[in-house]
C-alpha positions as CSV (number, residue, x, y, z in Angstrom):
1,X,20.5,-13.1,18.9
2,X,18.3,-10.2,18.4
3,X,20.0,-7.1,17.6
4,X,18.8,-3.9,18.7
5,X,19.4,-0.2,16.9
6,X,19.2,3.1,18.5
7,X,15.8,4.5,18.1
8,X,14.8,7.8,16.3
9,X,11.6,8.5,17.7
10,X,9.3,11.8,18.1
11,X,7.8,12.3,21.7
12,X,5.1,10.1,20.7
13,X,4.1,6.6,19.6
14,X,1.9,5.8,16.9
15,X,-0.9,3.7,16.1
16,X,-3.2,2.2,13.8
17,X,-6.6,2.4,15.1
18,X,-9.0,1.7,12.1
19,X,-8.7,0.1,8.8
20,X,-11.9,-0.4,6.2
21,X,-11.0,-1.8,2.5
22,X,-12.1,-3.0,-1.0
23,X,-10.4,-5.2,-2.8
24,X,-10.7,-7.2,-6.0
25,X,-11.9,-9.9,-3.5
26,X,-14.8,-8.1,-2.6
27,X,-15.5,-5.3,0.0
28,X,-14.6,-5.9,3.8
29,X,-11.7,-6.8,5.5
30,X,-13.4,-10.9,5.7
31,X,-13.2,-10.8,1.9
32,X,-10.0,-9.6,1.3
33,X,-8.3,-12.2,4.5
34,X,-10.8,-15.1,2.7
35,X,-9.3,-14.1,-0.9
36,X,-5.6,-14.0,0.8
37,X,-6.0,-17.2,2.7
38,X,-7.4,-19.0,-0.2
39,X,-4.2,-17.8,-1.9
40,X,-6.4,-18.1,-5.8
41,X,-5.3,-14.9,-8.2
42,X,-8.6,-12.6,-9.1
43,X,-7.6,-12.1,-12.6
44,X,-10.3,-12.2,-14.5
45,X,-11.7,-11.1,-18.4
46,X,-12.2,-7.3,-18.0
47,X,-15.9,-6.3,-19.1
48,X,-15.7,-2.8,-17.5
49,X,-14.8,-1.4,-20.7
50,X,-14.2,-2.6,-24.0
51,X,-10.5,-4.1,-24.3
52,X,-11.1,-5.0,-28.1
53,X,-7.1,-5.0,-29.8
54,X,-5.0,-4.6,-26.4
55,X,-2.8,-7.1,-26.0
56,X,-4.2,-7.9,-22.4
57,X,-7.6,-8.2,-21.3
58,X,-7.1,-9.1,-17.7
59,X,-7.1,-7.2,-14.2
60,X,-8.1,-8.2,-11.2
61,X,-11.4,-6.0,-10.3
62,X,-14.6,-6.3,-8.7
63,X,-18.1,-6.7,-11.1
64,X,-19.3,-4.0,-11.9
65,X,-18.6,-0.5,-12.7
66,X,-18.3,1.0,-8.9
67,X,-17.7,4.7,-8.4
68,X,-14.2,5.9,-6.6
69,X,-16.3,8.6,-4.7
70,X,-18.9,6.1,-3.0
71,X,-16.1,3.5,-2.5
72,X,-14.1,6.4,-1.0
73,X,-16.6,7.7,1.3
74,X,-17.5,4.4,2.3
75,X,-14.2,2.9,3.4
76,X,-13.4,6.0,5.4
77,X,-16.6,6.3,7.4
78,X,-15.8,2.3,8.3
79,X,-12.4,3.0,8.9
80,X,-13.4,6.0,11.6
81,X,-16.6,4.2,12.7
82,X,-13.9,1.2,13.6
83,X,-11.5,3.7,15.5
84,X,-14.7,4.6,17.4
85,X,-14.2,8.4,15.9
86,X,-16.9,10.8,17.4
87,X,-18.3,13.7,15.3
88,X,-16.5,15.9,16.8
89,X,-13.2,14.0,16.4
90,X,-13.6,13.8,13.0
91,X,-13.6,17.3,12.4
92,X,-10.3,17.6,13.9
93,X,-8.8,15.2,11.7
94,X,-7.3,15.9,8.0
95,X,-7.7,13.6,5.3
96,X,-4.5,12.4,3.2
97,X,-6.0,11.1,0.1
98,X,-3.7,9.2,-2.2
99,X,-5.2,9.1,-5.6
100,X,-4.2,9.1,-9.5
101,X,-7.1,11.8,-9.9
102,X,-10.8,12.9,-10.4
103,X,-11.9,10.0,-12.8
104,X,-14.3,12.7,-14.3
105,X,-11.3,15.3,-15.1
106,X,-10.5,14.2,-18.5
107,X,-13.9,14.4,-19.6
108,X,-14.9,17.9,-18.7
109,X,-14.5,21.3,-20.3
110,X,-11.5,23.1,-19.9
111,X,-13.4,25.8,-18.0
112,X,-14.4,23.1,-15.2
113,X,-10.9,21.7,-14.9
114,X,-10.3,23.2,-11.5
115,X,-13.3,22.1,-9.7
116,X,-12.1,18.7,-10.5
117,X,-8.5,18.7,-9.7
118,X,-7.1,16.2,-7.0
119,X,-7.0,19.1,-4.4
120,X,-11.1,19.9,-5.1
121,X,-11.8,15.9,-5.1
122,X,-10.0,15.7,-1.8
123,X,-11.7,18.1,-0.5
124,X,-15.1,16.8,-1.7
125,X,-14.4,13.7,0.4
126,X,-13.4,15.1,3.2
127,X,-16.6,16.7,3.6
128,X,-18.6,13.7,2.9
129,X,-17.3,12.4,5.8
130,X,-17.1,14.8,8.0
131,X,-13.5,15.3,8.3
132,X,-11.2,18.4,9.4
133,X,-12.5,21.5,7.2
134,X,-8.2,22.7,7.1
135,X,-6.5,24.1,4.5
136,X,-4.8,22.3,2.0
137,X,-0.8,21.5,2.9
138,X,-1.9,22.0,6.7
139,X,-4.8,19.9,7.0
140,X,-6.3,18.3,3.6
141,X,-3.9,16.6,1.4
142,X,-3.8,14.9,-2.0
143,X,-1.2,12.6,-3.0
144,X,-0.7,11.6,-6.4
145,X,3.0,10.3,-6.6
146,X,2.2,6.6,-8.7
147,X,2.7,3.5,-6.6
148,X,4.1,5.2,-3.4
149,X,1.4,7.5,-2.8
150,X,-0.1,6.0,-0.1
151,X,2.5,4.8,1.6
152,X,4.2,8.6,1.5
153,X,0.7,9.9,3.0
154,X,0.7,6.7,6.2
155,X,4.8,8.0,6.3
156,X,3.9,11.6,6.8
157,X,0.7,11.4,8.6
158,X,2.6,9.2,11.4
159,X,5.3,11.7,10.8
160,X,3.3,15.0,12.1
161,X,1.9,12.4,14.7
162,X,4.9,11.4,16.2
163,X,6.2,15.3,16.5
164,X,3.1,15.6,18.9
165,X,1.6,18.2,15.7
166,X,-1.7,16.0,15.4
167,X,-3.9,13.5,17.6
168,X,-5.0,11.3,14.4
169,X,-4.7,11.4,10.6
170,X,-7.4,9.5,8.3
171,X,-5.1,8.0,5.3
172,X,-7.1,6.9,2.1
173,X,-6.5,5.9,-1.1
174,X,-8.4,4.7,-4.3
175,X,-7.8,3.1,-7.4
176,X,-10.5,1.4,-10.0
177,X,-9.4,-0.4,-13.0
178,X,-9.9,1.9,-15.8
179,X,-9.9,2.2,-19.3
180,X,-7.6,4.7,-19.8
181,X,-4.8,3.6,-17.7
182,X,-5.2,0.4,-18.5
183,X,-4.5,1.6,-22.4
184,X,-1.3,3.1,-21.4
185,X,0.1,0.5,-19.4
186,X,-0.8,-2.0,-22.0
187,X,0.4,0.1,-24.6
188,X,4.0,0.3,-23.1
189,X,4.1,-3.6,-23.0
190,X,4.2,-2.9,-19.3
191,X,0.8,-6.0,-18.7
192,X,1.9,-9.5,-18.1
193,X,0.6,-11.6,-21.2
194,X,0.0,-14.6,-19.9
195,X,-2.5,-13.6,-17.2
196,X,-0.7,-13.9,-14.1
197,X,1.5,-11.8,-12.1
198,X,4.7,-13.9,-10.8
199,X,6.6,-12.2,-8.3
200,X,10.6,-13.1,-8.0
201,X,9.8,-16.2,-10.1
202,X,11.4,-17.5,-13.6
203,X,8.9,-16.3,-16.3
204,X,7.6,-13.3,-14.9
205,X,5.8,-11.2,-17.5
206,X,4.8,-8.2,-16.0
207,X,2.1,-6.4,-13.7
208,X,-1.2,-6.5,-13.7
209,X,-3.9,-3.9,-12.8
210,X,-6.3,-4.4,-9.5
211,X,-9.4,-2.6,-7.5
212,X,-8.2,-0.9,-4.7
213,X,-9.8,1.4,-2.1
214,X,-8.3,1.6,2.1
215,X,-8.5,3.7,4.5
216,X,-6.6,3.7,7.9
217,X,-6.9,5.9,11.6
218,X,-3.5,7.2,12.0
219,X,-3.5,8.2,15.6
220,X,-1.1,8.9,18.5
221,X,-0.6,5.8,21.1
222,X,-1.6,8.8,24.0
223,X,-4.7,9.5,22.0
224,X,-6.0,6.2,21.4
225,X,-5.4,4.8,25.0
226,X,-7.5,8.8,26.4
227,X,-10.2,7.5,24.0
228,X,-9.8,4.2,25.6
229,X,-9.7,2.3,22.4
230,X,-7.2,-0.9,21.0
231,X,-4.5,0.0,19.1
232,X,-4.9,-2.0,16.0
233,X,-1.0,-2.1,15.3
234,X,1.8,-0.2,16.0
235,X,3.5,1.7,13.3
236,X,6.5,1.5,14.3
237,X,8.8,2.9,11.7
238,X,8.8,4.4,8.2
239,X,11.3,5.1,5.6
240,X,11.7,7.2,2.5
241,X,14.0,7.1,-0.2
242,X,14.9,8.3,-3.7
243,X,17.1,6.7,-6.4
244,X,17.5,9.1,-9.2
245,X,18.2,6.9,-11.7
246,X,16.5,6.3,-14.7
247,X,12.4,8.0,-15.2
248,X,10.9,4.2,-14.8
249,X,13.5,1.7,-14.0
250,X,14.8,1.6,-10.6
251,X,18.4,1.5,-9.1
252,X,19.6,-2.0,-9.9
253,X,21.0,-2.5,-7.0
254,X,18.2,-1.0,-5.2
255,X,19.9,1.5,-3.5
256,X,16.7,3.9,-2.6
257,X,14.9,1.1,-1.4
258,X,17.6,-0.3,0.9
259,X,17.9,2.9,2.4
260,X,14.4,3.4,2.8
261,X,13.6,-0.1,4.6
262,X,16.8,0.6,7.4
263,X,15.5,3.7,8.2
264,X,12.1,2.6,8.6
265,X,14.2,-0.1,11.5
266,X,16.3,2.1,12.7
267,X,13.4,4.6,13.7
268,X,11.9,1.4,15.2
269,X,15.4,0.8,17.5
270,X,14.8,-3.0,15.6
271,X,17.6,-5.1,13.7
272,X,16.6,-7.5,10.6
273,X,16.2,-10.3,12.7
274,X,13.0,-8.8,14.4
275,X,11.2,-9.0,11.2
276,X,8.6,-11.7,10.8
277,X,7.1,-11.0,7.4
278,X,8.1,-8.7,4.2
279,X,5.2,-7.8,1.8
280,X,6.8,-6.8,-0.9
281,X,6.5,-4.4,-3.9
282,X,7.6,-7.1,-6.2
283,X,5.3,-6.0,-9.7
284,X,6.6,-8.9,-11.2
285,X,8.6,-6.9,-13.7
286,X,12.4,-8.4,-14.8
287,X,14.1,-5.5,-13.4
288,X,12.2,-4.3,-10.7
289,X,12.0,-7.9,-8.9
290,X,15.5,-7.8,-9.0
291,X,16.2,-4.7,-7.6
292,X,14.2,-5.1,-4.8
293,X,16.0,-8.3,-3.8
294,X,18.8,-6.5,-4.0
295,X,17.7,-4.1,-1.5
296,X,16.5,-6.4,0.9
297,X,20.3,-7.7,1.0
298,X,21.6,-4.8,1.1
299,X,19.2,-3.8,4.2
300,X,18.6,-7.0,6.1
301,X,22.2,-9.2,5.3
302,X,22.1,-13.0,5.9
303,X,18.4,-12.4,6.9
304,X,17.0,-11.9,3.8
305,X,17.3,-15.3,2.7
306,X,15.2,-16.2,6.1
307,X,12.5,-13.6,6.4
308,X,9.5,-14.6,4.8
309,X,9.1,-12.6,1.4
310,X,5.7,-12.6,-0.7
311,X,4.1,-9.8,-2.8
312,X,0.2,-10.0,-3.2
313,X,-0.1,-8.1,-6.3
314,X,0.2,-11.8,-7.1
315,X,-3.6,-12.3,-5.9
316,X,-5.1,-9.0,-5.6
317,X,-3.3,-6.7,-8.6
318,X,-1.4,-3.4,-8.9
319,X,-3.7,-0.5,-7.2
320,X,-1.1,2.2,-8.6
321,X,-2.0,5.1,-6.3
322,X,-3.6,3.0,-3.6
323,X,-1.0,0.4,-3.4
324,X,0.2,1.7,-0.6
325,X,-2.6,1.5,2.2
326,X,-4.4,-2.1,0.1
327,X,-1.0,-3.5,1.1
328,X,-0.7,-2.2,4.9
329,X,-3.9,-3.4,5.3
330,X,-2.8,-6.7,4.2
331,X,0.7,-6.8,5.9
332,X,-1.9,-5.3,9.2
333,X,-4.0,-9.1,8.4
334,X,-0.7,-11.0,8.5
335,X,0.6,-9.4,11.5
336,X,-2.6,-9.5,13.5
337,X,-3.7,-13.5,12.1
338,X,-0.3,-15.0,11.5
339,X,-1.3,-16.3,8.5
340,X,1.4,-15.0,5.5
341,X,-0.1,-14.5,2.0
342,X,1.2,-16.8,-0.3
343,X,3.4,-15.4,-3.6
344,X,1.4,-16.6,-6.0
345,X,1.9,-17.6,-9.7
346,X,5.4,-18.8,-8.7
347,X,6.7,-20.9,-11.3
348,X,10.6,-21.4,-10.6
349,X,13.6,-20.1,-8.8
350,X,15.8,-16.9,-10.2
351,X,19.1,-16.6,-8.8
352,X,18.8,-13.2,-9.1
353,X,15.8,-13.4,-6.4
354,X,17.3,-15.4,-3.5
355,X,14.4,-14.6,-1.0
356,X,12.5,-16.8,1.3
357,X,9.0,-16.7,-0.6
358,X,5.9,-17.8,1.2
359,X,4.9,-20.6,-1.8
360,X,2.4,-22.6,0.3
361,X,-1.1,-21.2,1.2
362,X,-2.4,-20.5,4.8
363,X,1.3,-20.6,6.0
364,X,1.7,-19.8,9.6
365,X,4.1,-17.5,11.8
366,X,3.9,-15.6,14.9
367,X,5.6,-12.7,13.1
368,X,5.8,-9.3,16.1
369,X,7.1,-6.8,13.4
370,X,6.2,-6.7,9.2
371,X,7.1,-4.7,6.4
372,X,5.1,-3.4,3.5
373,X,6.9,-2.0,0.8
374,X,6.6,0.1,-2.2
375,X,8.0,1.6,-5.2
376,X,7.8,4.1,-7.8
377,X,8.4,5.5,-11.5
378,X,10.8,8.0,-10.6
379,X,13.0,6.4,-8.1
380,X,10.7,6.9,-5.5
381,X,10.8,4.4,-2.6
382,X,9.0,3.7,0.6
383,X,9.1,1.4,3.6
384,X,6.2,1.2,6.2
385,X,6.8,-1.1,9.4
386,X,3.9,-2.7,11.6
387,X,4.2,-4.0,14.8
388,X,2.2,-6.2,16.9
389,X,0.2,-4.1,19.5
């Protein structure tokens, strides 16, 4: 039996009404549904940069050297071009821009800083494309809070929607393997050794780094059906959620996280047994992996062990700053195909995992709600769900 919460909604619904991506698979939403479908890892040799004496020399990244501002400006002008976004109503739309930084600001001289901060790259994008010319904090935003910065700017962009403050929100965000975090994460032993990241599985090593760039049309259900165009998904319900409890590790019992995902239900008016589909943060770290199963038992009960559970940092690799839309944009392909992304690099059960992990390629479901998750240095948790439109 289903069972149903009460809801905590604004006045309005809201919607998803573009989505444009790259991913290590390649650009495009086909390459990154043929790379999940295919369920095959894209960790390759990095030869962006020279990885002579790290202990890892693997990510999962497209060739090349590509630059975040073209891949930027790219993926949002598909994204609006897909929501059928006129000129005009792209000027009255902010950008939320989820990013670790201006690649170029560590290189330039002190005296320059400022015209490369987050806030001034933000803003550079935004007028690329043609978006709202608002001031930062009321229109314009940069995010820059690690692994949940994305998914913070889809939460409070469907937020302002929902309290009937805007029509639509354009939600980006844009990570490129790079040498210099890929140092520092290699440096604190944080890079899985053997090549592969294995979410909730015996063995798991650690994370490793990934290409990501998304963009998504946050709009209000009234304003997409005036504009007379298809709702992508539904975003049904979001949740946010701090642990406080160590600088990197989180709660192990995953309190902030559980807390995060039954708010993101309750907003819905949905109980766990709606839920079709979990993508999950799972980094493949020891402790994080474990504190996220936690979570989902403290949140969903005896449906946690039947939901359908994988994390594809396993295939496409940890986007840091732009994990957050990569993997709505995912969870948005499972919902809207049916066809779950494997948990890949799976090598045997731990007992301190006891989820229902998608372990066979192309599997299929007719899932009506999904969540994506996401969590961060800090305590920092999020919780984003989809549903069918």
């Amino acid at each position: 039996m289903t069972t149903t919460m009460t809801a905590r909604r604004g006045p309005g619904e809201v919607v998803l009404t573009g989505a444009a991506v790259l991913s290590a698979f390649g650009r495009g939403m086909t390459a990154l549904a043929d790379g999940l479908d295919a369920g095959t890892p894209a960790f390759q040799p990095v030869d962006r940069f020279d990885v002579t004496g790290r202990r890892v020399g693997v990510a999962a990244a497209v060739p090349g050297s590509p630059a975040l501002t073209d891949e930027l400006v790219r993926v949002v002008d598909e994204a609006c071009d897909e929501a059928k976004l006129s000129t005009a109503e792209r000027a009255g739309a902010p950008l939320f821009l989820a990013l670790h930084g201006d690649p170029a600001l560590a290189r330039v001289a002190e005296a320059d800083r400022r015209r490369h901060s987050s806030t001034a790259f933000t803003v550079a994008i935004a007028t690329a494309t043609g978006l709202a010319d608002l001031p930062i904090g009321t229109g314009i935003r940069a995010y820059t809070t690690a692994c949940v910065a994305a998914s913070t700017a889809v939460a409070d962009a469907a937020a302002a929607i929902a309290r009937g403050e805007l029509d639509r929100v354009v939600v980006a965000g844009g990570y490129l393997v790079d040498a210099d975090q890929f140092s520092l994460f290699d440096a604190g032993r944080a890079l899985s050794t053997d090549g592969q990241v294995r979410p909730f599985s015996e063995g798991r090593r650690g994370l490793l780094l990934g290409d990501g760039v998304g963009a998504v049309v946050v709009e209000s259900a009234a304003a997409a059906r005036e504009r007379g165009v298809p709702a992508l998904a539904r975003l049904a319900g979001w949740g946010r959620a701090g642990d406080a409890h160590h600088p990197c590790q989180p709660h192990p019992e995953g309190h902030g996280l559980a807390r995060a995902i039954t708010a993101a239900l309750q907003r819905a008016g949905i109980g766990p047994a709606d839920l079709g589909y979990v993508n999950a943060h799972g980094s493949g770290t020891a402790q994080s992996d474990v504190a996220e199963s936690a979570a989902l038992h403290t949140a969903l009960g005896e449906h946690a062990g039947t939901v359908p559970v994988s994390s594809t940092k396993s295939l496409h690799g940890q986007a840091l700053e732009a994990s957050g839309v990569l993997e709505l944009i995912v969870t948005l392909h499972a919902l809207r195909t049916g066809r779950l992304p494997v948990n890949a690099g799976f090598l045997a059960a731990d007992e301190h995992c006891a989820l229902n992990l998608v372990l066979d390629g192309r599997t299929a479901a007719t899932p009506t709600y999904a969540l994506s998750l996401n969590a961060a240095f800090g305590g920092a948790n999020t919780a984003l769900l989809v549903g069918s439109a």
